[in-house]
OpenMM code with the backbone's topology and positions (N, CA, C; nanometers):
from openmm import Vec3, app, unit

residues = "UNK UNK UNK UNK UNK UNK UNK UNK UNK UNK UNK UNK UNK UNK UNK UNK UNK UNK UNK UNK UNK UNK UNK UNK UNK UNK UNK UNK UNK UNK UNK UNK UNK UNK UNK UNK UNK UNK UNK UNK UNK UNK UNK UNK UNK UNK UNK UNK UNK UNK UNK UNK UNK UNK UNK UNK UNK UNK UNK UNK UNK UNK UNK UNK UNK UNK UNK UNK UNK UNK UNK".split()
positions = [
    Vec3(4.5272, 0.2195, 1.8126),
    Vec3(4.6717, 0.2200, 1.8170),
    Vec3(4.7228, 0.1341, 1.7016),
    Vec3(4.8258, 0.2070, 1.6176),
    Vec3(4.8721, 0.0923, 1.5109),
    Vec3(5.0036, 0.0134, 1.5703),
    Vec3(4.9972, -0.0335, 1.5501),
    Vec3(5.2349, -0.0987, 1.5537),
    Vec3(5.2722, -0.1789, 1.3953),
    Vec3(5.3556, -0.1628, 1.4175),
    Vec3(5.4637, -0.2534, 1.3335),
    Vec3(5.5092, -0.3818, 1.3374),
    Vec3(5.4670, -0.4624, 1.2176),
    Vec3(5.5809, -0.6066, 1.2245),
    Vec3(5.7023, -0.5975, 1.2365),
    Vec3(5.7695, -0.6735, 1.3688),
    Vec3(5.8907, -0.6901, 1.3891),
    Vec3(5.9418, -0.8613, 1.2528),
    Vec3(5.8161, -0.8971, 1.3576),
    Vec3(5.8515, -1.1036, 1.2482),
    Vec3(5.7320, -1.1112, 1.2997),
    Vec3(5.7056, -1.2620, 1.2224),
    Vec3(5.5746, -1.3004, 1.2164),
    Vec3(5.5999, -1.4528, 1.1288),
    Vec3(5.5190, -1.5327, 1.1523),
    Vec3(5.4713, -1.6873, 1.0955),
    Vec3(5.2930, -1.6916, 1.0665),
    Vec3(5.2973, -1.7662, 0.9803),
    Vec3(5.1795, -1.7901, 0.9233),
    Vec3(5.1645, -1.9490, 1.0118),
    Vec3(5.0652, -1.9564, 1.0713),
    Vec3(4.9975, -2.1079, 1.1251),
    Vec3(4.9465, -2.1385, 1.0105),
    Vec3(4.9602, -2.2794, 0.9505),
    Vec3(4.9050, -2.3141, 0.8601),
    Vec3(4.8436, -2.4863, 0.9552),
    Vec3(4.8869, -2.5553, 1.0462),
    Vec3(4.8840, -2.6394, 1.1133),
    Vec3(4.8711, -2.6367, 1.2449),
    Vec3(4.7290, -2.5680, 1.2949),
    Vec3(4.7576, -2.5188, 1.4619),
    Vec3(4.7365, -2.6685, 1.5650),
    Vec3(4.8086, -2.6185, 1.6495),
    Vec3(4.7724, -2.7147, 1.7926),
    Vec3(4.7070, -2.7001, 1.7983),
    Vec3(4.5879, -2.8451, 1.8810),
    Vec3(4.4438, -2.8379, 1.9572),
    Vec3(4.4284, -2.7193, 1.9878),
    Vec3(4.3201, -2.6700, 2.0089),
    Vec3(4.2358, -2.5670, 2.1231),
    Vec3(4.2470, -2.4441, 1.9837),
    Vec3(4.3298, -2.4106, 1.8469),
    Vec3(4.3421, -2.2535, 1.8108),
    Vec3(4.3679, -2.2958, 1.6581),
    Vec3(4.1809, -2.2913, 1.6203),
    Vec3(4.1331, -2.2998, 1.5260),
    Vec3(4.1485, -2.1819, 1.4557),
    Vec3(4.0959, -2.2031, 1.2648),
    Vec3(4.0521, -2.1034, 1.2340),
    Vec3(4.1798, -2.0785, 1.1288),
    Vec3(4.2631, -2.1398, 1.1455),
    Vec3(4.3889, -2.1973, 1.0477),
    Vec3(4.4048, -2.1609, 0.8951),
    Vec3(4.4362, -2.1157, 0.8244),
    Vec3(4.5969, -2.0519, 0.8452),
    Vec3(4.5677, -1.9419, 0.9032),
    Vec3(4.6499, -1.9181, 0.9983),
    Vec3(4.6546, -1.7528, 1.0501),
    Vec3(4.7737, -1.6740, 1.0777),
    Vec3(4.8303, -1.5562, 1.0750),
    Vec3(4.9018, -1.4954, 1.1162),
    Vec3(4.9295, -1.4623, 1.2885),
    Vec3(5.0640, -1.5080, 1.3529),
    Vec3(5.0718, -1.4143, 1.4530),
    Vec3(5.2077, -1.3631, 1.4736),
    Vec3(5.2139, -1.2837, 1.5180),
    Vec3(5.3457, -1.1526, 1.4920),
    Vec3(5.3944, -1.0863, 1.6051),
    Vec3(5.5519, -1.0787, 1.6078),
    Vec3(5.5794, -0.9853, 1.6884),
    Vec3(5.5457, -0.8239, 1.6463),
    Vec3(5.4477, -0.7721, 1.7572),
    Vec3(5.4391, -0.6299, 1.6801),
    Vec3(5.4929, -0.4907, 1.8123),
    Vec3(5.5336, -0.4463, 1.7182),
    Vec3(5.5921, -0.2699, 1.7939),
    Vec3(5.4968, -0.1846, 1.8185),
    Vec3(5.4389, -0.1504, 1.9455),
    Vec3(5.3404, -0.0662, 1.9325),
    Vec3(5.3718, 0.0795, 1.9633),
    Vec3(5.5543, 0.0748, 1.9798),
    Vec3(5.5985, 0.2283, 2.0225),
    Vec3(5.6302, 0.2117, 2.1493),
    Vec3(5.5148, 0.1317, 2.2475),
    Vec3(5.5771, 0.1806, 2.4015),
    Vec3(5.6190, 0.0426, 2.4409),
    Vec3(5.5593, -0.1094, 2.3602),
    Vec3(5.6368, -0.2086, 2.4142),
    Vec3(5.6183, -0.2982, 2.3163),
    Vec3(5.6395, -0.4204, 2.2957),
    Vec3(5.6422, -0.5028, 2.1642),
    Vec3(5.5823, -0.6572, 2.2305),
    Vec3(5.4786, -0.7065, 2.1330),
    Vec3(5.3794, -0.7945, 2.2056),
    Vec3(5.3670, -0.8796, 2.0886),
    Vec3(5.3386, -1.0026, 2.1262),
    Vec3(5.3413, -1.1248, 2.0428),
    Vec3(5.1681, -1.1421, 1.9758),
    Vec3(5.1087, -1.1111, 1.9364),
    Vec3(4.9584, -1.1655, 1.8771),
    Vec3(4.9108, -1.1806, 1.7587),
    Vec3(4.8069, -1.2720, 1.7533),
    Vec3(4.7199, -1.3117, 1.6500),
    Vec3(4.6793, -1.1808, 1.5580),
    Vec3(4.6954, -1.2293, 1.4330),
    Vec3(4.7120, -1.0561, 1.3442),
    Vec3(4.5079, -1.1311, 1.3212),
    Vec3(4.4042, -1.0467, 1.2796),
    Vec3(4.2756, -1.1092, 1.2197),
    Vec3(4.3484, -1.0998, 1.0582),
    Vec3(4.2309, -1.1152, 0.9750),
    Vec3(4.2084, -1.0907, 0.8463),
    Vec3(4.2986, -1.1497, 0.7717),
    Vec3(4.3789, -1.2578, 0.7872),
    Vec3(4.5299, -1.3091, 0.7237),
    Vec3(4.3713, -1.4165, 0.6115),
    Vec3(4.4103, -1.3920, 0.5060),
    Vec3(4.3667, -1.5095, 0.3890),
    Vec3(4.4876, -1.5506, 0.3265),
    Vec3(4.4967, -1.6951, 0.3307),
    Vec3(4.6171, -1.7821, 0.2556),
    Vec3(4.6470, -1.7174, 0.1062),
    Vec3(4.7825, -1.7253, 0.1486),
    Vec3(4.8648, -1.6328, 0.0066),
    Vec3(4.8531, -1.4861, 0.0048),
    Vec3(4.8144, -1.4243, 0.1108),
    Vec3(4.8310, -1.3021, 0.1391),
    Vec3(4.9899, -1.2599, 0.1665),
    Vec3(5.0338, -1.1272, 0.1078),
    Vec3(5.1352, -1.0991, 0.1440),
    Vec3(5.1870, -1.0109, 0.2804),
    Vec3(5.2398, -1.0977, 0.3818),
    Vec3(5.2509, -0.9824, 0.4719),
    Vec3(5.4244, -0.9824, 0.5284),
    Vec3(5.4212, -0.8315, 0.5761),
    Vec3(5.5803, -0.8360, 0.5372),
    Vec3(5.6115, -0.7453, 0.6649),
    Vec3(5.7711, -0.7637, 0.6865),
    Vec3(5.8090, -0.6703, 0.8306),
    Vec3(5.8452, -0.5534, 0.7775),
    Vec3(5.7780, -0.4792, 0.8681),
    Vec3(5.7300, -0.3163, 0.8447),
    Vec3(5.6505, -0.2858, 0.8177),
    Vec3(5.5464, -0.3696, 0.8257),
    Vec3(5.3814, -0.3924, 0.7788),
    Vec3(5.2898, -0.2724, 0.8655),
    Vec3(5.2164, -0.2107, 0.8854),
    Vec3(5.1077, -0.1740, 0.9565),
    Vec3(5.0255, -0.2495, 1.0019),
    Vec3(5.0079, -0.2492, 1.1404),
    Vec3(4.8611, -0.3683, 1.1579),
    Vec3(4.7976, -0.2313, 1.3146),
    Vec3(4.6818, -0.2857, 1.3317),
    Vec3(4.5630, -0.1805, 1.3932),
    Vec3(4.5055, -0.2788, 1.5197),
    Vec3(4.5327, -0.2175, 1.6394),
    Vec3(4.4973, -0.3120, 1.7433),
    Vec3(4.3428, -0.2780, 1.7591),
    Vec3(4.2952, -0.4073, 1.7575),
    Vec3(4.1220, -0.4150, 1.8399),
    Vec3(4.1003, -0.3121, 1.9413),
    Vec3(3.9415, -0.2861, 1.9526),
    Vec3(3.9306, -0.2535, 2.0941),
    Vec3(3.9292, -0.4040, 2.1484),
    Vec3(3.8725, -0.5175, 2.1537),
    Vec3(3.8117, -0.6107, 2.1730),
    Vec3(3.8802, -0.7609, 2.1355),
    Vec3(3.9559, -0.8293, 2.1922),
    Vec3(3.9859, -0.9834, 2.0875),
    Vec3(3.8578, -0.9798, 2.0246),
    Vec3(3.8809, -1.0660, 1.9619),
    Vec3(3.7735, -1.0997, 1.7923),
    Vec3(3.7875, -1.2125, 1.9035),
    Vec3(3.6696, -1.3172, 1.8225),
    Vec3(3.6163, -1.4764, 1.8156),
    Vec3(3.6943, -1.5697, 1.8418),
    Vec3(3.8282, -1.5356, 1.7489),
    Vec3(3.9792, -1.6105, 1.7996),
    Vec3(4.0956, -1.5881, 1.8593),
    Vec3(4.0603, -1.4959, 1.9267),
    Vec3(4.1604, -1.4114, 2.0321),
    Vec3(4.2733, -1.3335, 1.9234),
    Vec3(4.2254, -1.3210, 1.8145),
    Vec3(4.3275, -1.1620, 1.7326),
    Vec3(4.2636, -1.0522, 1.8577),
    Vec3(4.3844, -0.9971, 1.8532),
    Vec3(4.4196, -0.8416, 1.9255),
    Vec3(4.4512, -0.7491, 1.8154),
    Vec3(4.5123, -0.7483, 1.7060),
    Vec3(4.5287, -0.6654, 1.5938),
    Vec3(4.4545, -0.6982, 1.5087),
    Vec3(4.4566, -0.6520, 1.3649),
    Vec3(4.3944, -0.6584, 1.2605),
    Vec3(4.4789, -0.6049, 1.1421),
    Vec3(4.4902, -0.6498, 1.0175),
    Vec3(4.5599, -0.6067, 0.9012),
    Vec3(4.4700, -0.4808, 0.8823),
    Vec3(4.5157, -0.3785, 0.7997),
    Vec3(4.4549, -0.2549, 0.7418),
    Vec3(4.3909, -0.2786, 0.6318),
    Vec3(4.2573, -0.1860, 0.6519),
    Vec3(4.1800, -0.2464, 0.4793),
    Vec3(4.2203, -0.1360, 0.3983),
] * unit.nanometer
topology = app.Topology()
chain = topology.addChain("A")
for resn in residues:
    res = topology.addResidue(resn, chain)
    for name in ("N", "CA", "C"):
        topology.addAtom(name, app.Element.getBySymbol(name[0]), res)
């Protein structure tokens, strides 16, 4: 399933417990409802922008991403 960036922040400074820093997490549109998560694959100084494409996991990853940027 893909969705869309609504908004989104880059963690560059996470709270205890949600390593793995800088990371992306985003409001995303998936068509039937709109959900807040950890985007994977964000590398610092990457450009990511609203109206973006991002690709939901089957699986959280290692750091609880549910989506993933497109390669």
């Amino acid at each position: 399933m893909n969705g869309e960036i609504i908004s989104y922040t880059v963690i560059r400074t996470p709270p205890v417990g949600f390593e793995g820093a800088p990371y992306c997490v985003a409001i995303i549109d998936t068509g039937e409802k709109r959900v807040t998560a950890r985007v994977a694959g964000y590398e610092d100084g990457q450009s990511v922008q609203i109206g973006g494409t991002v690709v939901a996991l089957e699986e959280p990853d290692e750091l609880g991403a549910t989506f993933k940027f497109p390669m």
